[in-house]
DSSP file (Angstrom, degrees, kcal/mol; ACC not computed):
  #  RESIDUE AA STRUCTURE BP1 BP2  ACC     N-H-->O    O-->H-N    N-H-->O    O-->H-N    TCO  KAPPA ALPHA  PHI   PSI    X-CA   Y-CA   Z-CA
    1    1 A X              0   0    0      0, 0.0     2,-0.4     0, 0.0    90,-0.2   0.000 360.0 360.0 360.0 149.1    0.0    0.0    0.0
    2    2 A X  B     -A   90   0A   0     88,-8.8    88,-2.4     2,-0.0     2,-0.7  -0.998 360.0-148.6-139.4 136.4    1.2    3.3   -0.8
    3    3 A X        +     0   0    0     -2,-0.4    86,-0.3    86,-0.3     2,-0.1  -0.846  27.9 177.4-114.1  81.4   -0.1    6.7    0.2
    4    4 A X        -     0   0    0     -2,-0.7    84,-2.6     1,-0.1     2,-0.3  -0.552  39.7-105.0-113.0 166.4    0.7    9.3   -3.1
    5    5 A X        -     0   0    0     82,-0.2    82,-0.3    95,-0.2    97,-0.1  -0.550  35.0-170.3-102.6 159.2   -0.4   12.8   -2.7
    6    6 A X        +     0   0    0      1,-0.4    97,-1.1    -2,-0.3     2,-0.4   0.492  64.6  15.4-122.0 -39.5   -3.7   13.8   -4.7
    7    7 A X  E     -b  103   0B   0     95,-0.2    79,-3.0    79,-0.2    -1,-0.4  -0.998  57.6-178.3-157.0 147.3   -4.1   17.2   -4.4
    8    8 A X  E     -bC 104  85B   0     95,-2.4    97,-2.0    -2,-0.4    77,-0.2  -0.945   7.2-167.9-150.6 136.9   -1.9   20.8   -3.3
    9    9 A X        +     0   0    0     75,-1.7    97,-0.1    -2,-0.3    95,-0.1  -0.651   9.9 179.5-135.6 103.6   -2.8   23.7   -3.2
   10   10 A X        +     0   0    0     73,-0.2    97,-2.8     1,-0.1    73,-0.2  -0.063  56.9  46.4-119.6 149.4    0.0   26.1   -2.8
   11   11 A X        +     0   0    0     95,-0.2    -1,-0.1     1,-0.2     2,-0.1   0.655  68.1 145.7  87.7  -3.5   -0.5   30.2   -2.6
   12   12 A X  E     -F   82   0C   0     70,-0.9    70,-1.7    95,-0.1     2,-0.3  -0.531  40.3-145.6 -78.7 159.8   -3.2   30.4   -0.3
   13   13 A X  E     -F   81   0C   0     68,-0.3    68,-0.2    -2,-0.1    53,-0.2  -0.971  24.0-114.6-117.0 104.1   -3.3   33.2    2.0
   14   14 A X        +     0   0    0     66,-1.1    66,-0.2    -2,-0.3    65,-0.2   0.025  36.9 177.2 -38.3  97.9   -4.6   32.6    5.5
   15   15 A X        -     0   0    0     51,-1.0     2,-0.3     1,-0.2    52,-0.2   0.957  65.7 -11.1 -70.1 -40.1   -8.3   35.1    5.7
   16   16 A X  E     -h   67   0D   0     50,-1.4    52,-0.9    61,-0.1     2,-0.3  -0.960  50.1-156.6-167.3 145.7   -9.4   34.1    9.3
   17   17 A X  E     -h   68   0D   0     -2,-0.3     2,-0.3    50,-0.3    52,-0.2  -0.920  22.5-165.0-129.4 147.6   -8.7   31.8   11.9
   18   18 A X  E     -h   69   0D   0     50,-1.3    52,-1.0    -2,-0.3     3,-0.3  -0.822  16.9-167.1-162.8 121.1  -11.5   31.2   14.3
   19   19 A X  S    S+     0   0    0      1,-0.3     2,-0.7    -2,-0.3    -1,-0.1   0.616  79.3  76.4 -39.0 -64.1  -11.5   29.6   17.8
   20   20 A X  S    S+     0   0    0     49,-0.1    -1,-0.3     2,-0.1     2,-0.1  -0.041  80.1  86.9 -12.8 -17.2  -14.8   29.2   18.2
   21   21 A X  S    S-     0   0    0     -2,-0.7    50,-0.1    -3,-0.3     3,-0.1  -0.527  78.6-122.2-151.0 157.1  -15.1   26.3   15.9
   22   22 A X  S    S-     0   0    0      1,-0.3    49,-0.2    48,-0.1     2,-0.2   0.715  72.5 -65.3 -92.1   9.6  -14.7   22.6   16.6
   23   23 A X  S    S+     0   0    0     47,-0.2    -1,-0.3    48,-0.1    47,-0.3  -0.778  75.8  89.2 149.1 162.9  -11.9   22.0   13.9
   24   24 A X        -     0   0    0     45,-0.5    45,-1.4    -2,-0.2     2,-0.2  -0.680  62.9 -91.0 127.8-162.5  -11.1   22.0   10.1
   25   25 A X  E     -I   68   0D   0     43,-0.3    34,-1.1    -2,-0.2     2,-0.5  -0.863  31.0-152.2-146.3 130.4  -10.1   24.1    7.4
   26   26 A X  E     +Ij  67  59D   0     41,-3.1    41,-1.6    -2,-0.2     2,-0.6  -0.974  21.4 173.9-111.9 172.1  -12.9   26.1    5.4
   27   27 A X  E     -I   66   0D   0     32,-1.8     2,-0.6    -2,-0.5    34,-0.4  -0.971  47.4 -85.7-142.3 137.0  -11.8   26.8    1.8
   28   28 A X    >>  -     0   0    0     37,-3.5     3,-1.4    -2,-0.6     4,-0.9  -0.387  41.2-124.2 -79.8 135.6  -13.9   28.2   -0.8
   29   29 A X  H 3> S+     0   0    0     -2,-0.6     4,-2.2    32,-0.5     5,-0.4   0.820 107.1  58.8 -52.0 -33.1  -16.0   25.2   -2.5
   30   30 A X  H 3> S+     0   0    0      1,-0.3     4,-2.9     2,-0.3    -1,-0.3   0.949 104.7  44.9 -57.5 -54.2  -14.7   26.2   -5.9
   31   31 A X  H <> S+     0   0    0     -3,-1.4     4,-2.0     2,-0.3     5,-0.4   0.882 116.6  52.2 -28.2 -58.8  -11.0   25.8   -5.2
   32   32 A X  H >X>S+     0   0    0     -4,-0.9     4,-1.8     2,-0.3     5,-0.9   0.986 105.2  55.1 -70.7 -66.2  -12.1   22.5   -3.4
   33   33 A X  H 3<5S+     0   0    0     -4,-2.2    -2,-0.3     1,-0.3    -1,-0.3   0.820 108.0  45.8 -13.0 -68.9  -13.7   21.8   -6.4
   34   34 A X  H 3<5S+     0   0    0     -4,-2.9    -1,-0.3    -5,-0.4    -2,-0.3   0.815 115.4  45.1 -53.3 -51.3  -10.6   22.1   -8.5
   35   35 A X  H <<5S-     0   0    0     -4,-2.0    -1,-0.2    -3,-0.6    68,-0.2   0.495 109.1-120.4 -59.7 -20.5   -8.4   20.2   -6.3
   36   36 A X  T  <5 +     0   0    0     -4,-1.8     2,-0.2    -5,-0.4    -3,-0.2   0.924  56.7 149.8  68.5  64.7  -10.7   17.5   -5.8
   37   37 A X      < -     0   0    0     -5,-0.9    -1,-0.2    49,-0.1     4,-0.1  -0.438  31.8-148.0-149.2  92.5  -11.0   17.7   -2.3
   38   38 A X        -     0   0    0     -2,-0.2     3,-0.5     1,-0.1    20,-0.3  -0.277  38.0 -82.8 -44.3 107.0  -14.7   16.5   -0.5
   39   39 A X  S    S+     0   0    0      1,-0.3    20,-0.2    18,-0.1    -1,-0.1   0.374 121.4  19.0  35.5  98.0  -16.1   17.8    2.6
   40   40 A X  S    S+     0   0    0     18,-5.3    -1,-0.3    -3,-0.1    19,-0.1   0.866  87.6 149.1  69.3  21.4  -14.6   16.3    5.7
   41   41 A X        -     0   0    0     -3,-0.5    17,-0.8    17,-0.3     2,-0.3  -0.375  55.3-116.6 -71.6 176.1  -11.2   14.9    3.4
   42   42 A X  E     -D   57   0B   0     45,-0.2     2,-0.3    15,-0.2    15,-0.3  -0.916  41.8-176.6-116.5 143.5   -8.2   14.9    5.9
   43   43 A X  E     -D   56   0B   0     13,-2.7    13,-3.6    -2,-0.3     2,-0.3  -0.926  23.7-139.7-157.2 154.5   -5.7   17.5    4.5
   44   44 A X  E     -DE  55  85B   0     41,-2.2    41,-1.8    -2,-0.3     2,-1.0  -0.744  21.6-153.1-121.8 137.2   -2.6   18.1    5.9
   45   45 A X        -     0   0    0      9,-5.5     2,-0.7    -2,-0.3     9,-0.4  -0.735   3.2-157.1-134.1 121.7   -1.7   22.1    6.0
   46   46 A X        -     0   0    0     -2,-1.0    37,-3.2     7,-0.2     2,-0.8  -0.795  15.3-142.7 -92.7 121.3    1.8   23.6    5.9
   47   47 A X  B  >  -G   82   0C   0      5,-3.5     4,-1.3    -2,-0.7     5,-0.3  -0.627  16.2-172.0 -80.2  84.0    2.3   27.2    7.3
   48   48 A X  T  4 S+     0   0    0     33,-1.4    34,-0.2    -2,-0.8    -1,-0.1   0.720  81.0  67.6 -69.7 -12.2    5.0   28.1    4.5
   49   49 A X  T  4 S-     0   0    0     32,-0.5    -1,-0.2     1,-0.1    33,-0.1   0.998 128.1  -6.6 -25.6 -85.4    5.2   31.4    7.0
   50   50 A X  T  4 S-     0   0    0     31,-0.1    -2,-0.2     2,-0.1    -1,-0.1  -0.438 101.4-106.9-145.1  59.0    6.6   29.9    9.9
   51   51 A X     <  +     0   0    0     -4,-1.3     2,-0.4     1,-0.2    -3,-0.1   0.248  57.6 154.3  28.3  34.8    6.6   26.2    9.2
   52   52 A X        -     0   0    0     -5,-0.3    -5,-3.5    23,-0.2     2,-0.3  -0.592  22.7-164.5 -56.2 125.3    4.0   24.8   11.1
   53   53 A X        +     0   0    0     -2,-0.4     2,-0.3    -7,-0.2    -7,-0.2  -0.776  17.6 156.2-104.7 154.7    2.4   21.8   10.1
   54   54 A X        -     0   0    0     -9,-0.4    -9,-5.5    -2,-0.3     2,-0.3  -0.933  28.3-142.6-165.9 170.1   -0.9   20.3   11.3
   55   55 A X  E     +D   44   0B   0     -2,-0.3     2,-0.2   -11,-0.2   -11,-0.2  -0.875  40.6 138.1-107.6 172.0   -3.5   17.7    9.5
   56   56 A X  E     -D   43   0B   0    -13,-3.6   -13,-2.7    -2,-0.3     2,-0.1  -0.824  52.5 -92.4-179.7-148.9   -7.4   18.4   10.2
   57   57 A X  E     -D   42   0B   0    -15,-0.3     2,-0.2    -2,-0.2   -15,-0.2  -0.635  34.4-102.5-125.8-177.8  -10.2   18.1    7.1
   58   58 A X        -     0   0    0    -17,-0.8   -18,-5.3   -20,-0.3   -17,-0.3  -0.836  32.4-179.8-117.0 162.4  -11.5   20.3    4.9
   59   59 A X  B     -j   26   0D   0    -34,-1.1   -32,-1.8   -20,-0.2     2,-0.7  -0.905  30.0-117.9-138.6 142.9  -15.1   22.2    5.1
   60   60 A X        +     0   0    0     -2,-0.3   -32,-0.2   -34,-0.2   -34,-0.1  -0.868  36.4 162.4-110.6 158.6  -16.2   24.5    2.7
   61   61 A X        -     0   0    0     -2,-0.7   -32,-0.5   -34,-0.4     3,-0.1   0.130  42.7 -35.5-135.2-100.1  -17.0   27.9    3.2
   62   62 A X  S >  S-     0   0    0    -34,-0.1     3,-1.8     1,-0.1    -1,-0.3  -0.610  73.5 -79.0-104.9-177.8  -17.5   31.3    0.9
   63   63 A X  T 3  S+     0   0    0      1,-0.3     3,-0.1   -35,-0.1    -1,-0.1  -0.343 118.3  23.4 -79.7 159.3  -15.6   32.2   -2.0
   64   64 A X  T 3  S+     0   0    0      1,-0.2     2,-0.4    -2,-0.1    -1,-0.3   0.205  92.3 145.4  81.8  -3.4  -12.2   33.6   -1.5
   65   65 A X    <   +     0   0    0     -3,-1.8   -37,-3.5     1,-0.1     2,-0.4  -0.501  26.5 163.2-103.3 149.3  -12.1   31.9    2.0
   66   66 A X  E     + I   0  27D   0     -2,-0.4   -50,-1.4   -39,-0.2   -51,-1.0  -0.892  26.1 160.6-113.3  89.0   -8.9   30.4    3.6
   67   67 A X  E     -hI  16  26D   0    -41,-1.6   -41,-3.1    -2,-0.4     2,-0.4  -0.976  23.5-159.7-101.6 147.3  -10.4   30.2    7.5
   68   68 A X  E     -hI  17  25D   0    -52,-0.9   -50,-1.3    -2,-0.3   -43,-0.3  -0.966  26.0-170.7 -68.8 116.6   -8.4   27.5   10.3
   69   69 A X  E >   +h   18   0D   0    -45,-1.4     3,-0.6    -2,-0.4   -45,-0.5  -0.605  35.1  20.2-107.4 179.9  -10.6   26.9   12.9
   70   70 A X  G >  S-     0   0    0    -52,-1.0     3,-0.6   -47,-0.3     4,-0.3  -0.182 121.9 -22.9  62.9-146.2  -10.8   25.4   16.0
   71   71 A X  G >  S+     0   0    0    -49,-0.2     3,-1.1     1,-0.2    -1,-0.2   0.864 127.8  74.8 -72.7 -22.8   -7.2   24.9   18.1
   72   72 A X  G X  S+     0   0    0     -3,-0.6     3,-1.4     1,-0.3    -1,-0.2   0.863  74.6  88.1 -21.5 -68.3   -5.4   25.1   14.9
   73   73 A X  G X  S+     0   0    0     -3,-0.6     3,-1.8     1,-0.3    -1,-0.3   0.549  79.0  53.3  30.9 -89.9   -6.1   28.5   15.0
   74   74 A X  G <  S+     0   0    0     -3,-1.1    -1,-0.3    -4,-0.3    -2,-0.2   0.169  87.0  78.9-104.0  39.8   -3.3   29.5   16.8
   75   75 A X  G <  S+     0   0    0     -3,-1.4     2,-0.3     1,-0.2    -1,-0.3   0.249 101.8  28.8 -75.2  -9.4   -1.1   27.9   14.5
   76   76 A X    <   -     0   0    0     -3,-1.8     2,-0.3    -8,-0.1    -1,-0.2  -0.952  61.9-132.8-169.3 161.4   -1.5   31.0   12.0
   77   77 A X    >   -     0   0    0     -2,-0.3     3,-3.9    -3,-0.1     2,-0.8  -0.738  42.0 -86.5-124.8 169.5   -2.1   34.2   11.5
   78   78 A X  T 3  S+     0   0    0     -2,-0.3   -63,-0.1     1,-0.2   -62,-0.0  -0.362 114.3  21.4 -68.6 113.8   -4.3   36.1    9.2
   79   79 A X  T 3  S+     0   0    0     -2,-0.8     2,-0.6     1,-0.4    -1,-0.2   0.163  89.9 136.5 121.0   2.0   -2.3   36.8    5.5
   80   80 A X    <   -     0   0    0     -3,-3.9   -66,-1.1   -66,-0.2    -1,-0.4  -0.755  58.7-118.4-100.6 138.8    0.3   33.8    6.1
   81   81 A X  E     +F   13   0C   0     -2,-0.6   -33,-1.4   -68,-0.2   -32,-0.5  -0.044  38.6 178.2 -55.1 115.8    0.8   31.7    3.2
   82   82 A X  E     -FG  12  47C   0    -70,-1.7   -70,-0.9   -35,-0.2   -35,-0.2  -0.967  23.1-137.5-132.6 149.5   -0.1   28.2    3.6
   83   83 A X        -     0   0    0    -37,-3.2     2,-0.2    -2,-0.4   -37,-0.2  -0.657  15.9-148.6 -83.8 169.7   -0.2   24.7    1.4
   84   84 A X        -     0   0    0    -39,-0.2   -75,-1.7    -2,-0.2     2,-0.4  -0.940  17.3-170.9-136.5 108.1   -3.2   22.2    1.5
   85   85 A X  B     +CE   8  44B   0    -41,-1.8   -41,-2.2    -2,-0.2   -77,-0.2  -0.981  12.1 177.9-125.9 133.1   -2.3   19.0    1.0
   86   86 A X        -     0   0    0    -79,-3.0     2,-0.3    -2,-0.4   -42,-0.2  -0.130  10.0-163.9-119.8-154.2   -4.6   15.8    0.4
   87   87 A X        -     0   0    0    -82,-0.3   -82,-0.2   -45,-0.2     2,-0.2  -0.769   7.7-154.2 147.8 144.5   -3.5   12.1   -0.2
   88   88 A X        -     0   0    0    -84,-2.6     2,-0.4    -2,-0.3   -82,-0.0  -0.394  22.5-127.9-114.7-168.4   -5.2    8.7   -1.6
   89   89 A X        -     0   0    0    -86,-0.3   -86,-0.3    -2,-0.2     2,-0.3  -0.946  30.3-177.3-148.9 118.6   -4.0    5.4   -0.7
   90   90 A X  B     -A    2   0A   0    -88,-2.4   -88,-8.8    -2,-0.4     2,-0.7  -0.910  41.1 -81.3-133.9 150.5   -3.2    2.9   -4.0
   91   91 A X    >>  -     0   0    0     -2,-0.3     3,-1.1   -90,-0.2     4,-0.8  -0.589  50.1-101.0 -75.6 121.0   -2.2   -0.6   -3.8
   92   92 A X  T 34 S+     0   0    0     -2,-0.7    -1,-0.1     1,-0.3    -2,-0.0   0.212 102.0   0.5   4.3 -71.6    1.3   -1.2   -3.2
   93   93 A X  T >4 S+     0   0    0      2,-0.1     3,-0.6     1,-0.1    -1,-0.3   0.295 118.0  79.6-129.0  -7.2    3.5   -2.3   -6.5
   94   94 A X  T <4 S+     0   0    0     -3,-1.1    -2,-0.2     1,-0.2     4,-0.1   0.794  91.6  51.1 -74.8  -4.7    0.1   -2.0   -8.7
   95   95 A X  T >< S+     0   0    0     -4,-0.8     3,-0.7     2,-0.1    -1,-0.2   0.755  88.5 101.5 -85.5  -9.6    0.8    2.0   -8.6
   96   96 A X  T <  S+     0   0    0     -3,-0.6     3,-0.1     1,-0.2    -3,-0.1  -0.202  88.6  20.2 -65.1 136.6    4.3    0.8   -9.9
   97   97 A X  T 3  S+     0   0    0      1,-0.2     2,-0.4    -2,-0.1    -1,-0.2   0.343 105.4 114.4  93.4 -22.1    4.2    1.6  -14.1
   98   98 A X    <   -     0   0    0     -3,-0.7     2,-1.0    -4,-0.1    -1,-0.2  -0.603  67.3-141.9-108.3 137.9    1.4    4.0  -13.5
   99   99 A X        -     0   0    0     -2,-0.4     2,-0.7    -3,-0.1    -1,-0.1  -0.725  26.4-178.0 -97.3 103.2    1.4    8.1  -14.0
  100  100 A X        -     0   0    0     -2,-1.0     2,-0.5    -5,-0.2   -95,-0.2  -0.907  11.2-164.0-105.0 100.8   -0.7    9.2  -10.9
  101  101 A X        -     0   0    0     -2,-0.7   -95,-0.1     1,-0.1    -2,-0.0  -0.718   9.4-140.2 -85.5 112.5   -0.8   13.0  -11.3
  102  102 A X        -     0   0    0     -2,-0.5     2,-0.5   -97,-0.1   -95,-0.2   0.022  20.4-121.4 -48.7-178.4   -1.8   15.3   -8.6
  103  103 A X  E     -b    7   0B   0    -97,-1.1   -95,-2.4   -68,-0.2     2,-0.6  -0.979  39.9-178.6-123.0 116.7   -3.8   18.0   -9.3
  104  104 A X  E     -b    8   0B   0     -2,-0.5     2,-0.5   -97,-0.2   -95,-0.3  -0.825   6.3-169.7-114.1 129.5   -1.5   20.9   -8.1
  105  105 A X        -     0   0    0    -97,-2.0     2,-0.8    -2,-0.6   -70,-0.1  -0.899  20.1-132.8-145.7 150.2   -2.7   24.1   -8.4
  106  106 A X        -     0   0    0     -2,-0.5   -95,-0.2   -97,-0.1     2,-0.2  -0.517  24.5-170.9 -55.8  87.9   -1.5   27.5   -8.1
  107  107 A X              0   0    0    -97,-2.8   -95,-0.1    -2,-0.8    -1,-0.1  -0.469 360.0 360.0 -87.1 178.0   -3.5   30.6   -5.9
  108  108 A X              0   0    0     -2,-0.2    -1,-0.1   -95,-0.0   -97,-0.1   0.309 360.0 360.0  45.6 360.0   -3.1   34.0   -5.5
């Protein structure tokens, strides 16, 4: 079994972090759209600021939004640069021979 990455998205800019919340990421659905990334996925997000990592899912919420919620939170601050990174799972030596391309895309 093999864990290959499925989707980054690289360029975001942190809008809001909010406490309040019991966890996640929201991202605006279109972006999620484009990446291929469902409601409740687990995506793993790197603070390219100041190189915090943490995993938690994704949610969506309005366009343009990058929010962290919940204790995440104060893991970033509002305008720092983060990836979104999501992952499949393929079977072991059948993924061997086979071109599985992420879908990488670009913001801001």
């Amino acid at each position: 079994m093999r864990v290959m990455l499925k989707s980054k998205l690289y360029g975001l800019k942190v809008t809001d972090a909010n406490l309040n919340y019991d966890g996640s990421i929201s991202l605006d659905p279109e972006l999620m759209r484009k990446a291929d990334i469902l409601e409740y996925e687990q995506a793993h997000v790197l603070n390219v600021t100041n190189g915090k990592r943490f995993i938690t899912y994704a949610i969506a919420g309005d366009e343009n939004e990058v929010c962290v919620n919940g204790a995440a939170s104060h893991l970033v601050e509002i305008g720092d640069e983060i990836m979104v990174l999501t992952y499949e799972v393929s079977g072991g030596s059948s993924v061997l021979g086979t071109h599985l391309k992420p879908r990488i895309i670009k913001c801001g």
